[in-house]
C-alpha positions as CSV (number, residue, x, y, z in Angstrom):
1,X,9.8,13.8,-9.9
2,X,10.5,10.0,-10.8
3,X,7.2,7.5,-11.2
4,X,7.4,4.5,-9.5
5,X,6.1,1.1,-10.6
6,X,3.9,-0.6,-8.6
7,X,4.1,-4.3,-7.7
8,X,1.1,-6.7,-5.4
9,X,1.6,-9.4,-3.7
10,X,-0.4,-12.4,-4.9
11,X,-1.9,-12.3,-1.0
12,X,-3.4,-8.7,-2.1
13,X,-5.3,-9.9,-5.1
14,X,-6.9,-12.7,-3.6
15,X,-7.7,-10.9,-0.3
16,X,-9.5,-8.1,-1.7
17,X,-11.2,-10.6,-4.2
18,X,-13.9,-10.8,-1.5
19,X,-14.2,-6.9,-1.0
20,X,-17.2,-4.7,-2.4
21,X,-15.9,-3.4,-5.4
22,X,-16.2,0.1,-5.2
23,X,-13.9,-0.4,-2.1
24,X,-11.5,-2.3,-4.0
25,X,-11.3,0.2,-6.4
26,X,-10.8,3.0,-4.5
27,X,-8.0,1.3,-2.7
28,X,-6.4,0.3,-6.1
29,X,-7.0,3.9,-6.8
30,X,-5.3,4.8,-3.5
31,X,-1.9,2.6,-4.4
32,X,-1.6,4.5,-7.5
33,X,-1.9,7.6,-5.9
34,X,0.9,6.7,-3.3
35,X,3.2,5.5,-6.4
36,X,3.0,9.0,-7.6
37,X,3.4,10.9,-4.7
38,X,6.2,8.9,-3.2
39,X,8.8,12.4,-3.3
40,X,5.8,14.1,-1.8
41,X,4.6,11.7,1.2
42,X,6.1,11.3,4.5
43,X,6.1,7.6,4.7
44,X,4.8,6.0,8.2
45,X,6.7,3.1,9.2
46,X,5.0,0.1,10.7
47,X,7.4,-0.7,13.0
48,X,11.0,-0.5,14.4
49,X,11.4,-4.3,13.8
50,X,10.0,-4.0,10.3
51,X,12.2,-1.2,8.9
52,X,11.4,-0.2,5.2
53,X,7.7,-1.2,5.6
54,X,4.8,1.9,5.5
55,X,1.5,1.9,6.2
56,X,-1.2,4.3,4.5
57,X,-4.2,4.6,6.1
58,X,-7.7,4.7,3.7
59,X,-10.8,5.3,6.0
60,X,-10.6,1.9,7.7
61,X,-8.4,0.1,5.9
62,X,-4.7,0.2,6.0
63,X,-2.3,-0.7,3.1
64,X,1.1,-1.6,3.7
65,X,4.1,-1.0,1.4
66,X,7.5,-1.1,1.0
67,X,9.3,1.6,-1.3
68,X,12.4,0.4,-3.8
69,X,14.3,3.8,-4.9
70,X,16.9,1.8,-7.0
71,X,14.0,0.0,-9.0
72,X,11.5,2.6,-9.0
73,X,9.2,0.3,-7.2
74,X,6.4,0.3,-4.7
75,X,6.0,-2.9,-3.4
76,X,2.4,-3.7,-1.7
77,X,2.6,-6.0,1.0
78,X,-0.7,-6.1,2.1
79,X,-4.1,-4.5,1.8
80,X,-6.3,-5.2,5.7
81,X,-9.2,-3.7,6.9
82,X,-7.7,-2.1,10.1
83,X,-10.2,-4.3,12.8
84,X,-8.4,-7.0,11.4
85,X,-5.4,-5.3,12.8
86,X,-6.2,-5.8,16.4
């Protein structure tokens, strides 16, 4: 099973800069979790116009991701509480 790296956009830091921190933590602890399960997960796309980008739901917030196999790499795109969403 190969670990992948994870990378944040800068939009993802300062977003969840306003979030209670045990929230931001456990979705921090969620993206970690994803990077090392990325053989074992069945990866929800977002959209047929947005190919390559998966979503992950964590109670009601959804985090969004994009997965490079060459590099290793999750790439997180965006971290949104999912009323935001609508």
């Amino acid at each position: 099973m190969a670990w992948f790296r994870l990378a944040f956009r800068p939009a993802v830091i300062q977003d969840l800069a306003q979030v209670d921190p045990g929230m931001t933590q456990r979705l921090f602890d969620k993206t970690k979790w994803i990077a090392s399960n990325v053989d074992n997960l069945r990866h929800e796309p977002v959209d047929s116009d947005l190919p390559g980008l998966s979503k992950y739901a964590v109670g009601d917030w959804r985090i969004f991701y994009s997965i490079d196999r060459d590099d290793s790499l999750v790439d997180i795109h965006a971290i949104v509480p999912r009323a935001q969403l609508r």
